[in-house]
NUKEDO-930405 format. One line per field, with one value per residue (C-alpha): x, y, z; residue number from 1. Coordinates in nm, 4 decimals. Example, Ala and Ser with C-alpha at 12.3 -4.5 7.8 and 13.67 -1.06 7.14 Angstrom:
BEGIN
X [1.2300	1.3670] .
Y [-0.4500	-0.1060] .
Z [0.7800	0.7140] .
num [1	2] .
This chain:
BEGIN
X [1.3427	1.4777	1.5830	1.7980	1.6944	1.3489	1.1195	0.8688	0.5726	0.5147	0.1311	0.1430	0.5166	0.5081	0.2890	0.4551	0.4148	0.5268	0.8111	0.9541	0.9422	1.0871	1.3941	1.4265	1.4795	1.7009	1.9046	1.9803	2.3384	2.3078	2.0929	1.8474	1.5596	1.4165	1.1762	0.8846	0.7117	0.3486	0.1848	-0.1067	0.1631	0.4779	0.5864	0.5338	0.8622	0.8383	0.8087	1.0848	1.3029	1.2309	1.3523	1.6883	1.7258	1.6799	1.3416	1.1413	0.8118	0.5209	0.1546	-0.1319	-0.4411	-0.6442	-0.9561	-0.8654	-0.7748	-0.6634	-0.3976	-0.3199	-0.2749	-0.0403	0.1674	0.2024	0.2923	0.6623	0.6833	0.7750	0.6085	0.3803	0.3085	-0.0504	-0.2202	-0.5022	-0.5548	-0.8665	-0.7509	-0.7493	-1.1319	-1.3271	-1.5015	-1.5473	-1.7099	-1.4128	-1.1677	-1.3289	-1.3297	-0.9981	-0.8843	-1.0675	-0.9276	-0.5677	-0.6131	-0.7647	-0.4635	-0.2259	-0.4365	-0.4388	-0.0788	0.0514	0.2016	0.4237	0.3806	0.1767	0.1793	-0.1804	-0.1433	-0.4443	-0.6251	-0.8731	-1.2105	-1.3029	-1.6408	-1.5488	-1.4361	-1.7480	-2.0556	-2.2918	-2.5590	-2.3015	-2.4020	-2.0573	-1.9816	-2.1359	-2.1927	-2.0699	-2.1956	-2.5048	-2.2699	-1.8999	-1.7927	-1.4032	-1.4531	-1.0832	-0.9849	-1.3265	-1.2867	-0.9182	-0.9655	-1.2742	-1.1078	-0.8472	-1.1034	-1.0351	-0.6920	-0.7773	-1.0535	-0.8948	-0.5830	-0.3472	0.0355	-0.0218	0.1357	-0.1255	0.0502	-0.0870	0.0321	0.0386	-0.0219	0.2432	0.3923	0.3975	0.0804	0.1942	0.3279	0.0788	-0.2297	-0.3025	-0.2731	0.0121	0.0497	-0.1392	-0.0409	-0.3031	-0.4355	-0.1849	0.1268	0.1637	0.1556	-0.0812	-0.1476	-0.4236	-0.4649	-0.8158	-0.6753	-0.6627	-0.3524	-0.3345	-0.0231	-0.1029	0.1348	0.3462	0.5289	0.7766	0.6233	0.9534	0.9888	0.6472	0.8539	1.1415	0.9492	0.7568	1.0788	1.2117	0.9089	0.9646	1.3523	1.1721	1.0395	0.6830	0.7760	0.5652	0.3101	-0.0664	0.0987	-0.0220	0.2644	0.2032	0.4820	0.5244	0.8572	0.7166	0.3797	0.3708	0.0704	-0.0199	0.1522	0.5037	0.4393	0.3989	0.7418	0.8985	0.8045	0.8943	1.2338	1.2154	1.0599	1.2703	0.9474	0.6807	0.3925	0.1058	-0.0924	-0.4464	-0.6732	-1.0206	-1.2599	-1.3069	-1.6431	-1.4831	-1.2781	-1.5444	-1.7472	-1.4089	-1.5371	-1.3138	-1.3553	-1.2459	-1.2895	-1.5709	-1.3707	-1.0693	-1.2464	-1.3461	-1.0463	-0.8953	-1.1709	-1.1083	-0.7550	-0.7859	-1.0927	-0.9163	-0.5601	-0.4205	-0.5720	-0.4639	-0.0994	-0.0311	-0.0744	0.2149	0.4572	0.7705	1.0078	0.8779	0.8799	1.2155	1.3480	1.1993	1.3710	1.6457	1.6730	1.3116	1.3200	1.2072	0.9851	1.2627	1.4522	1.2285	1.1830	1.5406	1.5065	1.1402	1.0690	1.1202	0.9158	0.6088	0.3735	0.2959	0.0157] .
Y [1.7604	1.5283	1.1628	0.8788	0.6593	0.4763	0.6165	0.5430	0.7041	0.7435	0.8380	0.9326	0.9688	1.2158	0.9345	0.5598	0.3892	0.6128	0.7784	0.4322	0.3640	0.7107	0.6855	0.3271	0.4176	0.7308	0.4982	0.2484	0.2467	0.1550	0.4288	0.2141	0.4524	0.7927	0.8583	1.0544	1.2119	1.2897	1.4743	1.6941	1.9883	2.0126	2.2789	2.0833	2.0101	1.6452	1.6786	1.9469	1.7124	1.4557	1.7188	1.7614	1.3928	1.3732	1.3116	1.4632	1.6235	1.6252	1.7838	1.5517	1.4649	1.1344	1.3467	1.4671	1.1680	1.3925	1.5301	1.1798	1.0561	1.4000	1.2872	0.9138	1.0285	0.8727	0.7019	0.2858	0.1506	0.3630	0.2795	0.3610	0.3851	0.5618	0.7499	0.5871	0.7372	1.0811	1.1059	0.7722	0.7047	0.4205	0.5694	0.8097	0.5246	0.3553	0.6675	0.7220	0.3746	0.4117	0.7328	0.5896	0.2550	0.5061	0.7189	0.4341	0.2717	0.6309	0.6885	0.3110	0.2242	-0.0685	-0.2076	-0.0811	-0.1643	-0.1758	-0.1907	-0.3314	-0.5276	-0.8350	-0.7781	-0.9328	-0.9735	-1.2604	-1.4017	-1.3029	-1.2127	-0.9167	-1.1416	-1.3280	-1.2051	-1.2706	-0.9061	-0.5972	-0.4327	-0.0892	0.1922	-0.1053	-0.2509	-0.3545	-0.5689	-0.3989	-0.0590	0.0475	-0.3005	-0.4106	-0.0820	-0.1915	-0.5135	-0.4237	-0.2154	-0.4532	-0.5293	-0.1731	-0.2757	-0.6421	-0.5134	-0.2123	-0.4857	-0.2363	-0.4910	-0.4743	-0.6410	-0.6303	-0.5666	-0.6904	-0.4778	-0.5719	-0.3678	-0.0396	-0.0454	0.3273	0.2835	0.2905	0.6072	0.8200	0.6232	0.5823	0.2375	0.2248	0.1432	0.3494	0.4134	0.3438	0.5531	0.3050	0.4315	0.0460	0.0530	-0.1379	-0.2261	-0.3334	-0.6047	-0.7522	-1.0651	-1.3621	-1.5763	-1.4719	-1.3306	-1.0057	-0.9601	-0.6430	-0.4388	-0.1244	0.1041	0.2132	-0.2046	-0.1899	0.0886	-0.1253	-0.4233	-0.2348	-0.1506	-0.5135	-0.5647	-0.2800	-0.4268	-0.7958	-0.6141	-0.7641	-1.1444	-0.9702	-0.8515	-1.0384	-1.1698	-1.0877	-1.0579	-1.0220	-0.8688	-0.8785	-0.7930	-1.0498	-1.2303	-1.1681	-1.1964	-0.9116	-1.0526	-1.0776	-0.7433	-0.6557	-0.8309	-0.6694	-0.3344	-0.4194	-0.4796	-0.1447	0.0581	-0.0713	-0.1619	-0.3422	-0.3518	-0.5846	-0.7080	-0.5753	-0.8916	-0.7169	-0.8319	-0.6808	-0.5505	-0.3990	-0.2133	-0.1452	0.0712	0.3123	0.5346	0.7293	0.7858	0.4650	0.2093	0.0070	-0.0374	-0.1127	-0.3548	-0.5795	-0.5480	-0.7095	-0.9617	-1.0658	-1.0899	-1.2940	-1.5002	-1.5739	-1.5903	-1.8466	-1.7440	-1.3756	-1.5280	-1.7732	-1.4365	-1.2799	-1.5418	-1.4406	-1.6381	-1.4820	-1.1499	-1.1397	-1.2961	-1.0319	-0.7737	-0.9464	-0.5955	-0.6347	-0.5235	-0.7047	-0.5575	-0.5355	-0.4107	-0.1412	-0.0756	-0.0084	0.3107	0.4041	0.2720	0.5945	0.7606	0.6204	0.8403	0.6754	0.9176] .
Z [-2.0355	-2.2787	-2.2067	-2.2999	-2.0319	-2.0149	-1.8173	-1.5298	-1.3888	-1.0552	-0.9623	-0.5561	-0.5656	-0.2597	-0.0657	0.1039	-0.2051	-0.4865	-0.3226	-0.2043	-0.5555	-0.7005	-0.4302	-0.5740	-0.9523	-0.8382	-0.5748	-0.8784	-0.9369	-1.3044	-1.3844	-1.5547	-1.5636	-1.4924	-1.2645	-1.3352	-1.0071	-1.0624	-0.7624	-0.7462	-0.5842	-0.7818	-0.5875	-0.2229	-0.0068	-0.0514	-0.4297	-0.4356	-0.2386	-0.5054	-0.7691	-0.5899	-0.6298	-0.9201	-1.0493	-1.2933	-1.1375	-1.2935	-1.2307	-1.2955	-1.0854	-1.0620	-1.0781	-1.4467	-1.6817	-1.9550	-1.7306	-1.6419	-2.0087	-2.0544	-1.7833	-1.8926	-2.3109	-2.3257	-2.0237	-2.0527	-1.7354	-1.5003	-1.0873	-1.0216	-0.7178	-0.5589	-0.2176	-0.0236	0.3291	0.1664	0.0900	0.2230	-0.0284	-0.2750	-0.5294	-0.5852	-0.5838	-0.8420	-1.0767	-0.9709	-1.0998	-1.4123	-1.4859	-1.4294	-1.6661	-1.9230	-1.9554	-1.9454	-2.2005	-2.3902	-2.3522	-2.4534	-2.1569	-2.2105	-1.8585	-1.5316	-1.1912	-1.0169	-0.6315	-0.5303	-0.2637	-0.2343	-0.3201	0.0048	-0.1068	-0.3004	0.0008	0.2521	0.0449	0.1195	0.2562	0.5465	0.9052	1.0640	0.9787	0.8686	0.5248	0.5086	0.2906	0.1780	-0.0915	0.0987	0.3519	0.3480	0.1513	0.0916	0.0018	-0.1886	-0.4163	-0.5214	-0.5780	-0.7558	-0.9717	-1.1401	-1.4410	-1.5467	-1.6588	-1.8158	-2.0144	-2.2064	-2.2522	-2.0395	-2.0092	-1.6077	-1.3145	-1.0205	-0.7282	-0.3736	-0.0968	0.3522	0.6047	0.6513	0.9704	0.8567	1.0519	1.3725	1.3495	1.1039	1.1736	1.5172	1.5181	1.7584	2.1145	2.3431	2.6360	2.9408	3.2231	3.4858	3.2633	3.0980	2.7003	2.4682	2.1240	1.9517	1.6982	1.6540	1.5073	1.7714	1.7026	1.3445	1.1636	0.9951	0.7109	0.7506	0.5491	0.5853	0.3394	0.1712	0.0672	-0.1427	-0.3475	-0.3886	-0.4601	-0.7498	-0.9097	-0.8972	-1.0864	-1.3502	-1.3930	-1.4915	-1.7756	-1.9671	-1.8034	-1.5317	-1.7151	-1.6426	-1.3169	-0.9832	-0.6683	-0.3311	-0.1058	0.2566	0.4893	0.7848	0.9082	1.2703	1.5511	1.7880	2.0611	1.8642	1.7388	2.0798	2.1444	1.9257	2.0317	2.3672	2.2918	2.0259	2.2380	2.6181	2.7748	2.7959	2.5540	2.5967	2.3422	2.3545	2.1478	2.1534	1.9375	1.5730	1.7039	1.9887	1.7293	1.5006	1.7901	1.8605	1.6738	1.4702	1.0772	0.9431	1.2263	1.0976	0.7852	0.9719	1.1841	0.9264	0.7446	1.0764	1.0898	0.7766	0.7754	1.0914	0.9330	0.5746	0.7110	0.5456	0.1966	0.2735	0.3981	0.0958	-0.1503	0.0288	0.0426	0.2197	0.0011	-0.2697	-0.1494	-0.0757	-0.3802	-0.5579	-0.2843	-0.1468	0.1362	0.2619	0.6170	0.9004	1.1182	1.3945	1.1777	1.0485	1.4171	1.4814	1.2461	1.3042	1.6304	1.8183	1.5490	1.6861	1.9308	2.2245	2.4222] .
num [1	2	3	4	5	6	7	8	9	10	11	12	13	14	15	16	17	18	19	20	21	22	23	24	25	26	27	28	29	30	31	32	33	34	35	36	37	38	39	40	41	42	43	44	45	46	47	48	49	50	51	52	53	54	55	56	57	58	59	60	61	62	63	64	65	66	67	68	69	70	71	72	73	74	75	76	77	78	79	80	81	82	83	84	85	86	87	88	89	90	91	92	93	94	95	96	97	98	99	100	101	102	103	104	105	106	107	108	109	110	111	112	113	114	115	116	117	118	119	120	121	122	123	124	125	126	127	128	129	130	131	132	133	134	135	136	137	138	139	140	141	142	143	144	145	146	147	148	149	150	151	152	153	154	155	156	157	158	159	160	161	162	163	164	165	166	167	168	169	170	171	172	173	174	175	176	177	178	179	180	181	182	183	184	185	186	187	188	189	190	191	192	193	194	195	196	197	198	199	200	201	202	203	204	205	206	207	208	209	210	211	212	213	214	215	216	217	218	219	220	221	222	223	224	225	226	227	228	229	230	231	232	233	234	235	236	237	238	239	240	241	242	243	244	245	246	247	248	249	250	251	252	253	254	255	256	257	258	259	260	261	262	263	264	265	266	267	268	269	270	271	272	273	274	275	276	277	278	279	280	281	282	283	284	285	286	287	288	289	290	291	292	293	294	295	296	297	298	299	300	301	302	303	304	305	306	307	308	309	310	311	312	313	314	315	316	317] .
């Protein structure tokens, strides 16, 4: 496929981030750039769909850096992300990462996005009691391997804007983590933060927000942006599901502990994410400034407002 347009590479661009981002470039009115979907499964429905917008897919996996590199030759900017949620495990992300920086390195990639996470380590060493380490070297593993991986990109000198992402309210529907409904028929939701404000994104925003970035050019390159929609306790997310959902939800403030001992695959990880997002709030909170946020994407949503489209979307058993 030849092009006239600039390009950029979308790693994940059948997942939140990446396809946020792809239906960004494609929804551009002035046609600024092509989008490049790379996905493991060109021929899958959501990277088909893609196609019929418009997009340019592309096979490449973050398991193979060569393919990686192939897919990034002629591209301008590239989005990369990895997939912790797909595999659990650290170790992987951090190869993952590596191999991604490599080929953008390889491929001279004018500018990258990273989206990343605190290394909450730096935050709470190994050696602090007030929560546990996980997997003997991680206190947050899908967070700690992110954040852990943004030397990848300063070393080998990759032009890279690191890119500090909130919690998807995506997550109430394809996560579990919305409100449950209890044996007496009365919904609940969960949110192991106290009085804290967990900041909250709708998924389809972090896409938006990336290309924003992109449009900037290299005056974003080196920088690192934090983007959030809203920072909201459990109880107002509660309220506002309440009013989304036309009844009541209560907000269910068990401890992170209590959380950590659910039980499913991820909870202890989860947990402590919580904990620390309650614990370091206001450190977590000033990265993700709202004003800045939506000056860089004027349309962020709200979360009422992403519930008014999603909020019926959400599984309540």
């Amino acid at each position: 496929m030849s092009h006239s347009k600039p390009i950029i590479a979308v790693v994940g661009a059948t997942g939140a981030q990446g396809g946020g981002l792809v239906r960004a470039i494609l929804a551009d009115n002035s046609q600024r750039f092509s989008a490049r979907a790379i996905t493991r499964d060109p021929k899958s429905r959501a990277a088909l769909e893609l196609a019929r917008l418009g997009a340019e897919v592309v096979a490449a996996d973050v398991n193979d850096e060569a393919s990686l590199q192939r897919a990034f030759l002629g591209v301008e900017a590239a989005f990369c992300v990895t997939f912790y949620w797909a595999h659990l495990s650290p170790r992987k992300e951090i190869t993952h990462a590596q191999n991604l920086a490599r080929a953008a390195k390889g491929a001279n990639v004018r500018h990258v996005i990273w989206s990343t996470l605190e290394d909450t380590r730096h935050f709470i060493p190994l050696s602090d009691p007030r929560m546990p380490t996980l997997l003997e070297e991680y206190k947050v593993p899908h967070c700690d391997a992110k954040g852990a991986c943004n030397h990848f990109f300063t070393e080998l000198r990759v032009p890279t804007t690191y890119l500090y992402t909130s919690f998807y309210w995506e997550n109430l529907i394809y996560f579990g983590l919305g409100p449950k409904r209890r044996s007496d028929g009365t919904l609940a939701f969960t949110l192991p933060m106290g009085n804290a404000q967990l900041p909250g994104i709708a998924a389809e925003d972090i896409g938006r927000s990336a290309y924003a970035i992109f449009k900037r050019g290299a005056t974003m390159i080196g920088k690192s942006v934090g983007v959030a929609g809203e920072h909201l306790s459990g109880s107002e997310m509660a309220d506002a599901l309440s009013r989304a959902l036309g009844e009541p939800v209560l907000h269910d403030d068990i401890s992170p502990a209590a959380f950590r001992a659910m039980g499913f695959p991820g909870a202890d990880d989860l947990g402590n994410m919580f904990q620390f997002k309650r614990d370091f709030a206001q450190e977590f909170r000033a990265r993700r400034d709202l004003s800045v946020s939506r000056e860089l994407n004027p349309g962020m949503q709200s979360f009422a407002q992403w519930l008014a489209e999603n909020a019926m979307r959400i599984p309540l058993a």
